[in-house]
C-alpha positions as CSV (number, residue, x, y, z in Angstrom):
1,X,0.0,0.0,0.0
2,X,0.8,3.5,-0.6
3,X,0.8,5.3,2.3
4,X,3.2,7.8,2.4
5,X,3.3,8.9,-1.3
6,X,0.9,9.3,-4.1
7,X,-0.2,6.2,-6.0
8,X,1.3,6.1,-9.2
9,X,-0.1,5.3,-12.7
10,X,1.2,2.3,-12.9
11,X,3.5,-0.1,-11.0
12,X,4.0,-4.1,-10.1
13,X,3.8,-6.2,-7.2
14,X,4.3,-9.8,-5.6
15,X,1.7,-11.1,-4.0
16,X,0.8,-14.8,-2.8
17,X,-1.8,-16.2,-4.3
18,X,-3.4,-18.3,-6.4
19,X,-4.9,-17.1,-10.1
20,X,-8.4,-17.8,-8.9
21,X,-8.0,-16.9,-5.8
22,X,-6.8,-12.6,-6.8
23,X,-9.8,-13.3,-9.2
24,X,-12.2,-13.9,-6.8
25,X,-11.1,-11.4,-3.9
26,X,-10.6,-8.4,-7.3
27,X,-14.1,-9.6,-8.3
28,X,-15.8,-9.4,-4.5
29,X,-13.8,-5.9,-4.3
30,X,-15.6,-4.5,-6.7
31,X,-18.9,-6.6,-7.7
32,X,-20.1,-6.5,-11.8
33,X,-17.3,-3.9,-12.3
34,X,-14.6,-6.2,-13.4
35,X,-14.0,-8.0,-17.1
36,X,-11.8,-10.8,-17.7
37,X,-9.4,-11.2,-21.0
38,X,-7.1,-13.9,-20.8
39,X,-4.6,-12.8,-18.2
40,X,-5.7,-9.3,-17.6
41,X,-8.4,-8.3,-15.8
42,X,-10.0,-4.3,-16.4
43,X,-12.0,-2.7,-13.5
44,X,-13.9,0.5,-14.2
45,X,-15.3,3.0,-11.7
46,X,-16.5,6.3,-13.4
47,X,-13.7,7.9,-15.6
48,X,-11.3,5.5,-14.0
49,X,-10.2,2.5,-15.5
50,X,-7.7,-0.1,-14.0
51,X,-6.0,-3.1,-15.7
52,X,-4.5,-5.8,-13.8
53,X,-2.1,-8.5,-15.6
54,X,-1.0,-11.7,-13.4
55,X,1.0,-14.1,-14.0
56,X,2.1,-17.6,-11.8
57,X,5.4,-17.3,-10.9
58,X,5.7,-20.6,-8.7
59,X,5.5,-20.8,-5.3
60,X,7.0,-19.6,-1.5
61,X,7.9,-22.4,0.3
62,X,8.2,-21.9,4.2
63,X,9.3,-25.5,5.7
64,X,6.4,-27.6,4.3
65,X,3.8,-25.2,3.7
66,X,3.7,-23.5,0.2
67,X,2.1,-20.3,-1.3
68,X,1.4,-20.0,-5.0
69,X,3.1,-16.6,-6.2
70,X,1.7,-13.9,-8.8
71,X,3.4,-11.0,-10.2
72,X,0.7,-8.8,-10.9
73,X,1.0,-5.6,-12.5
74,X,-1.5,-2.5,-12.2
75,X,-1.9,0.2,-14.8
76,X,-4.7,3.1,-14.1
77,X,-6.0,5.5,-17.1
78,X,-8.1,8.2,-16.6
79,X,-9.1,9.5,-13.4
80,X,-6.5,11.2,-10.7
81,X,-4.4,10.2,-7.3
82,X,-7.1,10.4,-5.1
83,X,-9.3,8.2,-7.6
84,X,-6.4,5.3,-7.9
85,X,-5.9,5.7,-4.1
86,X,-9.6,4.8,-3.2
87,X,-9.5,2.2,-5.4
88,X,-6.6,0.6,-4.2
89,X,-7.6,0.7,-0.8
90,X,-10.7,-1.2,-1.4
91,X,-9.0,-3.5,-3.0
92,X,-6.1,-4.2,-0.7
93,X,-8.7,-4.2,1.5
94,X,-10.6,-7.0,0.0
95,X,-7.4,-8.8,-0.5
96,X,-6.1,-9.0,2.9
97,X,-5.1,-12.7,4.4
98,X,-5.7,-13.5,8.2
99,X,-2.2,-13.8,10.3
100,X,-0.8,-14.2,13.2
């Protein structure tokens, strides 16, 4: 998360999970918003639109246990900081694991 700078156009992370998995918790972030072509998925909210390529890049082994890995990358058109910002918080948000 961004939190002490702006959020940027565009920009890539890591994050552990499986395909389905981002593509449920992407589509439960933001319900009948979100289209699906091939590997990139495009999210639209008003003049803002968001598309957000994944891609398996095997997995995070810690002892036994295993977590798939994606890189995922995030491109925004249209729309301004505060706009990408709010969207990004909801769906970090929505895209949060429990921890100990």
């Amino acid at each position: 998360m961004f939190i002490s700078g702006p959020v940027p156009a565009s920009f890539e992370r890591e994050v552990t999970a499986s395909p389905a998995e981002f593509e449920r918790d992407l589509r439960k972030a933001w319900p009948g918003h979100v289209e699906r072509v091939d590997h990139v998925f495009r999210l639209r909210d008003g003049e803002l639109r968001l598309d957000v390529a994944v891609q398996a890049v095997g997995v995070r082994r810690l002892g036994l246990f295993e977590l798939p890995r994606l890189a995922v990358s995030y491109r925004f058109e249209g729309g301004d900081e505060s706009a990408r910002r709010r969207v990004l918080t909801v769906l970090d948000r929505a895209m949060q694991r429990g921890g100990g």
